[in-house]
DRENTORKOL-3810 file (N, C-alpha, C; in nm, 4 decimals):
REM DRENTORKOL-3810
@n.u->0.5804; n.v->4.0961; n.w->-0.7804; ca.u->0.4700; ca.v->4.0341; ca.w->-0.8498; c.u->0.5203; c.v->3.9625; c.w->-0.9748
@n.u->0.5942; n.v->4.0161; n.w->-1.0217; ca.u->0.6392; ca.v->3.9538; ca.w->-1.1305; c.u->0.7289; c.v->3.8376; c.w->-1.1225
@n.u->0.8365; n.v->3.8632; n.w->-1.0120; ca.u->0.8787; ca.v->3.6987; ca.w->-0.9282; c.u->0.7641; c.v->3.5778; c.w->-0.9614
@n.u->0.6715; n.v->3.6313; n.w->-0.8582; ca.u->0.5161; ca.v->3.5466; ca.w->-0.8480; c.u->0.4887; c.v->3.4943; c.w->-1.0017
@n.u->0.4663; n.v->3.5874; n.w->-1.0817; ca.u->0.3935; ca.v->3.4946; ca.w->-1.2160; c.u->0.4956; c.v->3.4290; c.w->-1.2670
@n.u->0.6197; n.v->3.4722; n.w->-1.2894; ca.u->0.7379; ca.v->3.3828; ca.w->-1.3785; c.u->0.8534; c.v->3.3130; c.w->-1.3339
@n.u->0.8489; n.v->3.3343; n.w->-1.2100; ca.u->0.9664; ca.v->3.2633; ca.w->-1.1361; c.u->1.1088; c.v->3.3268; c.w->-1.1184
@n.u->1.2026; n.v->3.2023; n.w->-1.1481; ca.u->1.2877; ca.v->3.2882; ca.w->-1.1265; c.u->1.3757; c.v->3.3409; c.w->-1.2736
@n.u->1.2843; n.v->3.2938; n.w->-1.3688; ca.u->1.3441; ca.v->3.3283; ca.w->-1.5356; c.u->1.3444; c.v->3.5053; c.w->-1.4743
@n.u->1.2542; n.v->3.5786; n.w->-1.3904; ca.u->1.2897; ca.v->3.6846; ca.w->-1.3980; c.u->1.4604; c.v->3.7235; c.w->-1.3429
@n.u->1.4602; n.v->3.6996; n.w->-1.2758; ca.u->1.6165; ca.v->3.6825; ca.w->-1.1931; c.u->1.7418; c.v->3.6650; c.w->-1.3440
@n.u->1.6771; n.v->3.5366; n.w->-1.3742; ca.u->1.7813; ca.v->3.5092; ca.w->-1.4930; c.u->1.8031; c.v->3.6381; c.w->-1.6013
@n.u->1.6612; n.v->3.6955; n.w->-1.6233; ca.u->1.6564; ca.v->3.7942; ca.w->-1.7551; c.u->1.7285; c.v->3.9181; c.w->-1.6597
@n.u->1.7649; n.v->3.9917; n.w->-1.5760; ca.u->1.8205; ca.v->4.0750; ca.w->-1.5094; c.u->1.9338; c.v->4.0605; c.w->-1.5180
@n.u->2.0205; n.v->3.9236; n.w->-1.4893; ca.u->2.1641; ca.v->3.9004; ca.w->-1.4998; c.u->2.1754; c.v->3.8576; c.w->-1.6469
@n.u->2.1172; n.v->3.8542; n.w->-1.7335; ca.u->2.1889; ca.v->3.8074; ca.w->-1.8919; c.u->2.1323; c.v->3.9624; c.w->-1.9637
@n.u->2.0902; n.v->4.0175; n.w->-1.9066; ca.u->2.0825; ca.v->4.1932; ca.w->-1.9647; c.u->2.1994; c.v->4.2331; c.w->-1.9943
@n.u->2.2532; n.v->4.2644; n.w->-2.0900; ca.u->2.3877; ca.v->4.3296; ca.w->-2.0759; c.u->2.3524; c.v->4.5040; c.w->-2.0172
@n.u->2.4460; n.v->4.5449; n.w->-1.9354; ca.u->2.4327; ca.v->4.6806; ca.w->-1.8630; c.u->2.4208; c.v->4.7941; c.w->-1.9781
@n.u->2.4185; n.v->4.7633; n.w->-2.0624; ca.u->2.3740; ca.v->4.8587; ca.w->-2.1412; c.u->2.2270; c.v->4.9129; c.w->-2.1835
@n.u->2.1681; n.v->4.7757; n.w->-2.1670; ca.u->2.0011; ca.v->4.7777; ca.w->-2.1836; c.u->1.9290; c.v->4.7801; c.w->-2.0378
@n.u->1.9698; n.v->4.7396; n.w->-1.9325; ca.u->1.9219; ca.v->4.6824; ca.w->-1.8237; c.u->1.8685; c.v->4.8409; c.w->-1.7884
@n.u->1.8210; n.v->4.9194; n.w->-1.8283; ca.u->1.7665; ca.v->5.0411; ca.w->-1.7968; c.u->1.6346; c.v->5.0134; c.w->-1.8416
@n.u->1.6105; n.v->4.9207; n.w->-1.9713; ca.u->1.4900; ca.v->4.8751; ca.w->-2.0184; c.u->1.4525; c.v->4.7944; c.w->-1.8959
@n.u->1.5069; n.v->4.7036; n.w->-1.8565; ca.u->1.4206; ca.v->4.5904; ca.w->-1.8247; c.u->1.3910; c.v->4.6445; c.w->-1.6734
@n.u->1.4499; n.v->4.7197; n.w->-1.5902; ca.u->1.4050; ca.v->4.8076; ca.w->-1.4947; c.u->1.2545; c.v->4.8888; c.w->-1.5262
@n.u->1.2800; n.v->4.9216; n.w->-1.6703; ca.u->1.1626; ca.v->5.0215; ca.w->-1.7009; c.u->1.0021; c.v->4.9534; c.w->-1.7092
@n.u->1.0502; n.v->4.8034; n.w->-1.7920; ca.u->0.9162; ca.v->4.7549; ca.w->-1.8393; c.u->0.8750; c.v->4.6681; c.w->-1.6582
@n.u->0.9509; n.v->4.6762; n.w->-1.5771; ca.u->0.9509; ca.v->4.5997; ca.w->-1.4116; c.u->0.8080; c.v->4.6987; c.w->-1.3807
@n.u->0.8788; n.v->4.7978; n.w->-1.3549; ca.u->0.8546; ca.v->4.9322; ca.w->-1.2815; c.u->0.6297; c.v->5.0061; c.w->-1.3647
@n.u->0.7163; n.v->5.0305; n.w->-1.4832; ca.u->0.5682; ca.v->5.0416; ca.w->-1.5721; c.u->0.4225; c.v->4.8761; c.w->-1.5855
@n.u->0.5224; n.v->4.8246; n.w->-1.6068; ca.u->0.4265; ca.v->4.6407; ca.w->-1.6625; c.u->0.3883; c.v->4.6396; c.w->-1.5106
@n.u->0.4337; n.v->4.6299; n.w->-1.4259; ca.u->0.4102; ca.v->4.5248; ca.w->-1.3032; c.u->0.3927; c.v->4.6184; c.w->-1.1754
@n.u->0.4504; n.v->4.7276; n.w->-1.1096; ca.u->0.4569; ca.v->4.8450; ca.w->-1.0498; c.u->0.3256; c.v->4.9489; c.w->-1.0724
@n.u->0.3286; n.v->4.9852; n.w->-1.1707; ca.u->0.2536; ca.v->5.0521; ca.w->-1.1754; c.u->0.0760; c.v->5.0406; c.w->-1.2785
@n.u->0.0859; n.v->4.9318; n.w->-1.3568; ca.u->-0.0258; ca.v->4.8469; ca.w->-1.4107; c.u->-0.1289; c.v->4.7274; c.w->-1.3182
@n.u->-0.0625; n.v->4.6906; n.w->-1.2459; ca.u->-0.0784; ca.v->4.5645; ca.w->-1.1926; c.u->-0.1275; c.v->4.6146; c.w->-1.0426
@n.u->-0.0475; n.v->4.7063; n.w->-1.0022; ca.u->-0.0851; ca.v->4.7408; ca.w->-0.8635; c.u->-0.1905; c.v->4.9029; c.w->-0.8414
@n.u->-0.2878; n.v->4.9386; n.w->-0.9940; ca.u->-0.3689; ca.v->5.0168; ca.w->-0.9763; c.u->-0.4913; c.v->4.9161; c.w->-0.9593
@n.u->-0.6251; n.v->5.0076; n.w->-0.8789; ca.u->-0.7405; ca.v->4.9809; ca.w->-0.8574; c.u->-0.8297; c.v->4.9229; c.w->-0.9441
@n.u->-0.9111; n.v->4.8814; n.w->-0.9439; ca.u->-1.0613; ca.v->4.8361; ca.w->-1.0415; c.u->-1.0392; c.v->4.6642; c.w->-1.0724
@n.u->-0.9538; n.v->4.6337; n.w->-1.1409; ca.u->-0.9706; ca.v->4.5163; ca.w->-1.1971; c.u->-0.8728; c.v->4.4261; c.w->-1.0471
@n.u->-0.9073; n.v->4.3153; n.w->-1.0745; ca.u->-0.8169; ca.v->4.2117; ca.w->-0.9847; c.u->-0.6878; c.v->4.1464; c.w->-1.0883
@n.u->-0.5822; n.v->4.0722; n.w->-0.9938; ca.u->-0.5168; ca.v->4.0402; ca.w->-1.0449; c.u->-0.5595; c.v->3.9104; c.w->-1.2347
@n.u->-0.6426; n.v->3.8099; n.w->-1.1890; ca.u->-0.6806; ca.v->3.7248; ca.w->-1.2832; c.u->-0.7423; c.v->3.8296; c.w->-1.3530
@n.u->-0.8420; n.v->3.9372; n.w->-1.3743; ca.u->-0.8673; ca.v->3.9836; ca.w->-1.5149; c.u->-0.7967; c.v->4.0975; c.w->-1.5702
@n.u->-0.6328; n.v->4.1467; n.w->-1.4938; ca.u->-0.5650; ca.v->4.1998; ca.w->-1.5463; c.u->-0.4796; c.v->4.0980; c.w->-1.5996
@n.u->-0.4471; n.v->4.0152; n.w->-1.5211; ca.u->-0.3579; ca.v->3.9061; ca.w->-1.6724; c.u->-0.4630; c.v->3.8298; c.w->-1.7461
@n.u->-0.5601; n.v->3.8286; n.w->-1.7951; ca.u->-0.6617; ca.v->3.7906; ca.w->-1.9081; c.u->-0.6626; c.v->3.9018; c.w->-1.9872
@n.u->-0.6727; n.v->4.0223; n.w->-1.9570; ca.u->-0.6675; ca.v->4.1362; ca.w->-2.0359; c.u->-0.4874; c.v->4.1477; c.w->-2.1097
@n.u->-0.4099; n.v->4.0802; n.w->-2.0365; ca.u->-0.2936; ca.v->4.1216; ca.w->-2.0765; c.u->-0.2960; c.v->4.0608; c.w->-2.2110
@n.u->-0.3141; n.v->3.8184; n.w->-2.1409; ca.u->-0.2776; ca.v->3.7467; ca.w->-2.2548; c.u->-0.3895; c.v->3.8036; c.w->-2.3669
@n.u->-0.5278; n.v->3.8492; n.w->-2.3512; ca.u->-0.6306; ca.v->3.8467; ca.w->-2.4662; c.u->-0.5622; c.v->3.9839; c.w->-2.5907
@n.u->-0.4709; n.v->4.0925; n.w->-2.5558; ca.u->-0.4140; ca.v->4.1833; ca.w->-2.6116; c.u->-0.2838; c.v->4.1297; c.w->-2.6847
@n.u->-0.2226; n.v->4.0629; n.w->-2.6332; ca.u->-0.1027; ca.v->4.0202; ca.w->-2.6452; c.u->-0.1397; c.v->3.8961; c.w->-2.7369
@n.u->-0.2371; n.v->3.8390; n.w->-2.7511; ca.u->-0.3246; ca.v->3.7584; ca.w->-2.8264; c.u->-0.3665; c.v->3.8068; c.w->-2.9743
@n.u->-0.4157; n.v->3.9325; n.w->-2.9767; ca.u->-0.5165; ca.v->3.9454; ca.w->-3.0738; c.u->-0.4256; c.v->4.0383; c.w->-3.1579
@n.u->-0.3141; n.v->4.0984; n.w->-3.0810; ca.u->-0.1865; ca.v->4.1992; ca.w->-3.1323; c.u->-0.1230; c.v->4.1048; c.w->-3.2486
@n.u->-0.0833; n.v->3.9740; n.w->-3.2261; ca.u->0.0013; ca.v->3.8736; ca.w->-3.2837; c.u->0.1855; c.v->3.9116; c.w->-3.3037
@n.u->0.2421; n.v->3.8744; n.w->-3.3082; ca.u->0.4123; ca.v->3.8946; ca.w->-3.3408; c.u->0.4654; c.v->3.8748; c.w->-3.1699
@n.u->0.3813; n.v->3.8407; n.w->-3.0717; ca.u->0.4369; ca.v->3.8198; ca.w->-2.9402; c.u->0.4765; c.v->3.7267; c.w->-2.8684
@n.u->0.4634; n.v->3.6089; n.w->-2.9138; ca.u->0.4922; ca.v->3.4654; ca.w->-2.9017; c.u->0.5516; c.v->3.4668; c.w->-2.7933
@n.u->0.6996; n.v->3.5421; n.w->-2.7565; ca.u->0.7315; ca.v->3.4847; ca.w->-2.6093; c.u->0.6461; c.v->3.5647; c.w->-2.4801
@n.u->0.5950; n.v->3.6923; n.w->-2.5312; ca.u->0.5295; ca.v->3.7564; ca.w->-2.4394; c.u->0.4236; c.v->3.6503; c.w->-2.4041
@n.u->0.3373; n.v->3.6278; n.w->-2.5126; ca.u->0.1948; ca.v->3.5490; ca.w->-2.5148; c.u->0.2571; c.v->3.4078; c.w->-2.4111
@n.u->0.3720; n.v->3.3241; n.w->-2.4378; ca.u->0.3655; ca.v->3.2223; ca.w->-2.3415; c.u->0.4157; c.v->3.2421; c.w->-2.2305
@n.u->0.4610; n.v->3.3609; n.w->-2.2332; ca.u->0.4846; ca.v->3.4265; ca.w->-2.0433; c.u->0.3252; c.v->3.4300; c.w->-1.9740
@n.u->0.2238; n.v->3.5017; n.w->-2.0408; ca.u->0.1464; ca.v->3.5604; ca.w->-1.9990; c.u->0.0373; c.v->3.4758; c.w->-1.9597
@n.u->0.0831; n.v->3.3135; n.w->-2.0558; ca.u->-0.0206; ca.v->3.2227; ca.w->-2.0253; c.u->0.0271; c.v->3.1609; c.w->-1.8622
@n.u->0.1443; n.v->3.1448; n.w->-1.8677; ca.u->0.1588; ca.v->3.0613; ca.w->-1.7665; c.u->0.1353; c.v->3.2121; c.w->-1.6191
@n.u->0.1089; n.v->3.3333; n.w->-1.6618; ca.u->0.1313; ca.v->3.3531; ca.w->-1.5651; c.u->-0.0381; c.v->3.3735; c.w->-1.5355
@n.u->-0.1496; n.v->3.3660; n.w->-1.6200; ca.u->-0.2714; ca.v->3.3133; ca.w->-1.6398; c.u->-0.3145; c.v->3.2324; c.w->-1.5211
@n.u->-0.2024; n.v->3.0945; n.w->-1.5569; ca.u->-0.2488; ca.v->3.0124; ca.w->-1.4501; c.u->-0.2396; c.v->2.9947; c.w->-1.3183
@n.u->-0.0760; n.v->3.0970; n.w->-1.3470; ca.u->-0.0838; ca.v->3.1352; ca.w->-1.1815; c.u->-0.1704; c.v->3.2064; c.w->-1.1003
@n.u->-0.2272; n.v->3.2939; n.w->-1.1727; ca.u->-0.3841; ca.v->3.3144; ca.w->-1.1079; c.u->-0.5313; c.v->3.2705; c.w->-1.0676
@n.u->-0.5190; n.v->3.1593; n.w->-1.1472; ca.u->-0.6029; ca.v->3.0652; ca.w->-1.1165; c.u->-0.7146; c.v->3.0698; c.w->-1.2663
@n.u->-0.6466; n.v->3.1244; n.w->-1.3692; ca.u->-0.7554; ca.v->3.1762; ca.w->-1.5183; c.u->-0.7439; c.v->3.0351; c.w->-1.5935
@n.u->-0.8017; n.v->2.9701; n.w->-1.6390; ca.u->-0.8087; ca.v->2.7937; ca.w->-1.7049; c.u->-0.7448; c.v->2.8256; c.w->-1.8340
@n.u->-0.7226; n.v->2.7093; n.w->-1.8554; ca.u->-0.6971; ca.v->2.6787; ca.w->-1.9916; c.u->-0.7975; c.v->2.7430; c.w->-2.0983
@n.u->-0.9346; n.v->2.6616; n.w->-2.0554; ca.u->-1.0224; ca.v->2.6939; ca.w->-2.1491; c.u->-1.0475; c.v->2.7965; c.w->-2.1639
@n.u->-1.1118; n.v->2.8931; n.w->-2.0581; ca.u->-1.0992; ca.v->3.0478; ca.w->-2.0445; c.u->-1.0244; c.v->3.1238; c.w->-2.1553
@n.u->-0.8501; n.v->3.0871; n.w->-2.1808; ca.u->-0.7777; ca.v->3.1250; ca.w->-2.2614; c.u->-0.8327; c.v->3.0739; c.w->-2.4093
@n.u->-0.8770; n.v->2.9271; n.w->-2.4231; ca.u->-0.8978; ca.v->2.9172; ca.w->-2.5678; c.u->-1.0219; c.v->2.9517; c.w->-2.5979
@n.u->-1.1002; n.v->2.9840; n.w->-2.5132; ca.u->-1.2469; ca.v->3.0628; ca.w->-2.5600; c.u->-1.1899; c.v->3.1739; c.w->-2.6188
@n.u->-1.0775; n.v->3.2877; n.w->-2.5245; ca.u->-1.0566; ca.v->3.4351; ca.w->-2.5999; c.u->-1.0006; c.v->3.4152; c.w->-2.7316
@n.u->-0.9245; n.v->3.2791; n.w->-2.7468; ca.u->-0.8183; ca.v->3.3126; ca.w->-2.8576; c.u->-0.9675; c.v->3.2821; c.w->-3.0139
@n.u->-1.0607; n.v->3.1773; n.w->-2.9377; ca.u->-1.1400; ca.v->3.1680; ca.w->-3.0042; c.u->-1.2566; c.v->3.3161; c.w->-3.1189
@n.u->-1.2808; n.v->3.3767; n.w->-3.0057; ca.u->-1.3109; ca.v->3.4793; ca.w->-3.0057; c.u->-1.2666; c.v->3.5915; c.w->-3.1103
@n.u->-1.1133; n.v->3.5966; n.w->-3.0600; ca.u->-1.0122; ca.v->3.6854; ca.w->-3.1469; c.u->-1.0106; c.v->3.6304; c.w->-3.2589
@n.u->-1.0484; n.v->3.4984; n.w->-3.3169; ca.u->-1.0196; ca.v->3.4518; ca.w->-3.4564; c.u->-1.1334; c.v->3.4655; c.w->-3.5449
@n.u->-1.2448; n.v->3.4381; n.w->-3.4392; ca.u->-1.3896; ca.v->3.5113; ca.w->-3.5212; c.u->-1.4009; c.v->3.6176; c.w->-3.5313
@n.u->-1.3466; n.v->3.7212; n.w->-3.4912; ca.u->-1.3180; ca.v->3.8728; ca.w->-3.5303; c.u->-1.2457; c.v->3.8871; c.w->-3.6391
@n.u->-1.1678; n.v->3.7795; n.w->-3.7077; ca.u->-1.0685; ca.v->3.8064; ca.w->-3.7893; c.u->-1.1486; c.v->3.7377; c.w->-3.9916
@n.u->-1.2591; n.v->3.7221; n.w->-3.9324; ca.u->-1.3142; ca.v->3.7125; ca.w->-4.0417; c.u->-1.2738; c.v->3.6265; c.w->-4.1605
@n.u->-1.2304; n.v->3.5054; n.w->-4.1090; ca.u->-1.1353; ca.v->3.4142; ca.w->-4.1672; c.u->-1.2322; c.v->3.3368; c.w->-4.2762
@n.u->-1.2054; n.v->3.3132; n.w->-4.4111; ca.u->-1.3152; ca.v->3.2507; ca.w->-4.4550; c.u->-1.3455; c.v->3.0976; c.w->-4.4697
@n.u->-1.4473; n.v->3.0435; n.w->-4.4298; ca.u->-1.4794; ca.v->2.9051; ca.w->-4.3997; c.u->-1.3785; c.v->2.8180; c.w->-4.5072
@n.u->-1.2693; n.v->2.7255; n.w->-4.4641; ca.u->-1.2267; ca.v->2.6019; ca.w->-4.5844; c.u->-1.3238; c.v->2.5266; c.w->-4.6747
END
């Protein structure tokens, strides 16, 4: 599944792991995508909307957040869809009018 949303950058991030860490990136495979992705209730498009809208409203995730968009679209979730949540998340943040 994770092939599916990111291509083959996953392939790439496996071979530029140095073997010292590559126990992580097995781990976050196995937990993120294995075992999140392939439980019951939600479908694939509003588990990656739930991912980017967290990974969104968290902030400091920048490469996560543009993994998560494109893999958004691989589900078929719009553009706009995404800038309504980010919209959303910023009116929660109580920003005060310029």
């Amino acid at each position: 599944m994770q092939k599916e949303f990111f291509g083959d950058v996953i392939d790439a991030m496996y071979q530029n792991t140095p073997k010292l860490l590559i126990h992580i990136q097995h781990f976050l495979s196995a937990n993120c995508f294995g075992d999140t992705y392939t439980r019951n209730g939600l479908n694939l498009a509003e588990r990656e909307f739930l991912a980017f809208v967290i990974l969104a409203a968290q902030g400091g995730c920048k490469p996560q957040l543009k993994s998560h968009i494109q893999a958004n679209y691989v589900v078929g979730n719009s553009k706009k869809m995404l800038l309504e949540a980010v919209t959303q998340i910023c009116h929660g943040l109580d920003i005060p009018a310029a």
